[in-house]
C-alpha positions in Angstrom: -20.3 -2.2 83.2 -17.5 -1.0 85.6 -14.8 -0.9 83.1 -17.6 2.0 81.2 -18.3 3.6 84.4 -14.2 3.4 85.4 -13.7 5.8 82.1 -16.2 8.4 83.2 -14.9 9.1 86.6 -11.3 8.5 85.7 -11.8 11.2 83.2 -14.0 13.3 85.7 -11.0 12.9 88.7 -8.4 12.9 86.2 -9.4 16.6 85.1 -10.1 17.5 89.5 -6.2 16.6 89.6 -5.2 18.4 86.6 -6.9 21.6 87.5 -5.2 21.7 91.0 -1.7 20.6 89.3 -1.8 23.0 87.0 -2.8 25.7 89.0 -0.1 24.4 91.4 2.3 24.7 88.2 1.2 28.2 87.2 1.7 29.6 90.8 5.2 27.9 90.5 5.7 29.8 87.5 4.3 33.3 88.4 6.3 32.8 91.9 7.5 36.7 92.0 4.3 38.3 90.9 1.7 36.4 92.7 1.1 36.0 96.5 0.8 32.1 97.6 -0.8 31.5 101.0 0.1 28.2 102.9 -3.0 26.8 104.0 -4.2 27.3 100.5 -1.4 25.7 99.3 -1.8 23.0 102.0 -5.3 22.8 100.7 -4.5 21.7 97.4 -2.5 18.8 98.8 -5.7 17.6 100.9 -8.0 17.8 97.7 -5.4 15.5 95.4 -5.0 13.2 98.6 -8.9 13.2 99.0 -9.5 13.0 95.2 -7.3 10.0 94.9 -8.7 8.3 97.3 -11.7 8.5 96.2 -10.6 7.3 92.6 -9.0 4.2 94.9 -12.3 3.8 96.5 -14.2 3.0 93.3 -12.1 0.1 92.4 -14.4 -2.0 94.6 -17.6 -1.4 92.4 -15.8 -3.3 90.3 -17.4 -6.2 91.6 -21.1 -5.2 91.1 -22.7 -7.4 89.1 -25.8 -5.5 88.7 -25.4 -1.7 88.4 -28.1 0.5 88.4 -28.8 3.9 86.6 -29.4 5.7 90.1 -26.1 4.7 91.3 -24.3 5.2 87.6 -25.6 8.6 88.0 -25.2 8.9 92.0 -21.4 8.0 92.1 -20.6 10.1 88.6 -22.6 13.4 90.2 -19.9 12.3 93.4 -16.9 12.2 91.0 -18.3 15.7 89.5 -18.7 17.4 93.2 -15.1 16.4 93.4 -14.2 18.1 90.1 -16.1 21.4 91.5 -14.9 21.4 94.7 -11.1 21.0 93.5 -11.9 23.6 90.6 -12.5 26.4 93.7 -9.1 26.0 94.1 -7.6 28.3 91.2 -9.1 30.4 88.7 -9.9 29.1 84.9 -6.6 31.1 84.2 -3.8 32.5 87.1 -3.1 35.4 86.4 -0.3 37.9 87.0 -0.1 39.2 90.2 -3.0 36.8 92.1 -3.2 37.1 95.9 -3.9 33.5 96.8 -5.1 34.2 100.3 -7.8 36.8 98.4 -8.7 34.1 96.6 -9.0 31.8 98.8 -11.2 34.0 101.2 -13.4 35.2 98.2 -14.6 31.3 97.4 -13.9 30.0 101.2 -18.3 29.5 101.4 -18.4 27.6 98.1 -14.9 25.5 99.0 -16.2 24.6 102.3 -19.9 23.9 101.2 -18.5 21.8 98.2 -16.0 19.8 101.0 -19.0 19.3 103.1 -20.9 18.0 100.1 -18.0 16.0 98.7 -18.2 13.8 102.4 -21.8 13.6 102.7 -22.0 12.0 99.6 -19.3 9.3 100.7 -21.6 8.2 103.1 -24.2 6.4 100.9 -21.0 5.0 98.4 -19.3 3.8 101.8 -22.4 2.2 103.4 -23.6 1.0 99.9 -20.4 -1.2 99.3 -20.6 -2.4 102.7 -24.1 -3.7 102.7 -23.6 -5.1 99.1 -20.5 -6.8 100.7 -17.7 -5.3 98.2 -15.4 -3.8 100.9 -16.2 -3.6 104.4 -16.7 -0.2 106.3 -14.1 0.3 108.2 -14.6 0.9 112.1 -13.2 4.0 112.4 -14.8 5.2 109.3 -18.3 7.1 111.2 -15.5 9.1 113.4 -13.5 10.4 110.6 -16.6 11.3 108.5 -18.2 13.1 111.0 -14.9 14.9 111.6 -14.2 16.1 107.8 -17.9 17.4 108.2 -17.2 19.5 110.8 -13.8 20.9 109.9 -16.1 21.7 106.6 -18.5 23.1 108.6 -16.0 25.5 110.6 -14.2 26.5 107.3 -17.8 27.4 106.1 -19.0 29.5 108.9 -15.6 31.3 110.3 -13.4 34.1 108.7 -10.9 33.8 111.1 -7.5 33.8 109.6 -6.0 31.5 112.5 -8.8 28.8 112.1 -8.1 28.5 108.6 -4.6 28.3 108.9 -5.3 25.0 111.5 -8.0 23.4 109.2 -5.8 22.2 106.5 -3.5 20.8 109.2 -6.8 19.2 110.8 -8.4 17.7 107.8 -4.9 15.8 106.8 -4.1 14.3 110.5 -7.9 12.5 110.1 -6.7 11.6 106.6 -3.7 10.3 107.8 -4.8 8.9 110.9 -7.4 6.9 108.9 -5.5 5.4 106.5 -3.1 4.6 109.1 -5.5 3.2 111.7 -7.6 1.3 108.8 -3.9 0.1 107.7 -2.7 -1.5 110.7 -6.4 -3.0 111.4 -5.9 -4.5 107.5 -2.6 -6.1 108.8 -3.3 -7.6 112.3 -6.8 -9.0 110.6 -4.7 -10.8 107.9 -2.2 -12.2 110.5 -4.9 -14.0 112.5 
């Protein structure tokens, strides 16, 4: 079953990343007519790091023997709020002339709702593969969680130009500082 399942949300995180790489591409391209902005740029990085590791993440259901429809359906609606969430990125098509920041601004409710969204529903698929005993939750994990809420939360509820230009910078040091923290607990476990 998780080699059918693998398909569907490789495709569905597979087309999150090739929205935000093309887009990234088309910006590259249009470089002298259209305006980038940083922390949207610094955005995008944040949603392929997030993306992938969520694409990492499902490699442990690989050991599920018995899969459900409800969670067939619950992680693939997971892989699609991905998929939207990176999509509020760029338009269908950049055009000519784009100010990035504008753009950014005009969907900032509907990015920020979607990133809240996107970490409420790793919750359940964190806890789920936990208590079915396919990867253990990492200690650190209801800190960092709880943190990528809020800095969705902020981002959803302020316009301020200077909060949004530290959110980006905020979301990837709990990133980071996860995968580094749940790194180093990985190695010292293994050397006992």
């Amino acid at each position: 079953m998780f080699d059918y399942f693998g398909v569907l949300v490789s495709v569905i995180f597979g087309l999150a990343l090739t929205h935000i790489l093309r887009g990234l591409g088309k910006l590259l391209q249009l470089r002298s007519q259209c305006r980038a902005y940083v922390p949207h740029l610094l955005w995008c990085f944040n949603v392929v790091l997030t993306v992938l590791g969520a694409w990492w993440g499902m490699f442990w259901w690989r050991n599920l023997a018995d899969w459900t429809f409800d969670w067939f359906v619950f992680l693939s609606l997971y892989a699609i709020a991905q998929f939207v969430w990176a999509y509020m990125l760029f338009p269908p098509e950049l055009s000519e002339h784009m100010d990035c920041r504008s753009f950014f601004f005009d969907n900032r409710r509907w990015f920020f709702g979607l990133a809240i969204i996107v970490s409420l529903m790793d919750i359940p698929e964190v806890l789920v593969k936990a208590r079915l005993g396919l990867r253990p939750m990492p200690a650190q994990y209801p800190l960092v969680i709880s943190a990528l809420i809020g800095i969705g939360f902020v981002g959803l509820l302020s316009s301020n130009r200077r909060v949004h230009a530290a959110l980006p910078i905020a979301w990837f040091a709990v990133l980071y500082g996860y995968e580094l923290l749940s790194a180093i607990h990985r190695i010292v476990s293994t050397a006992h």
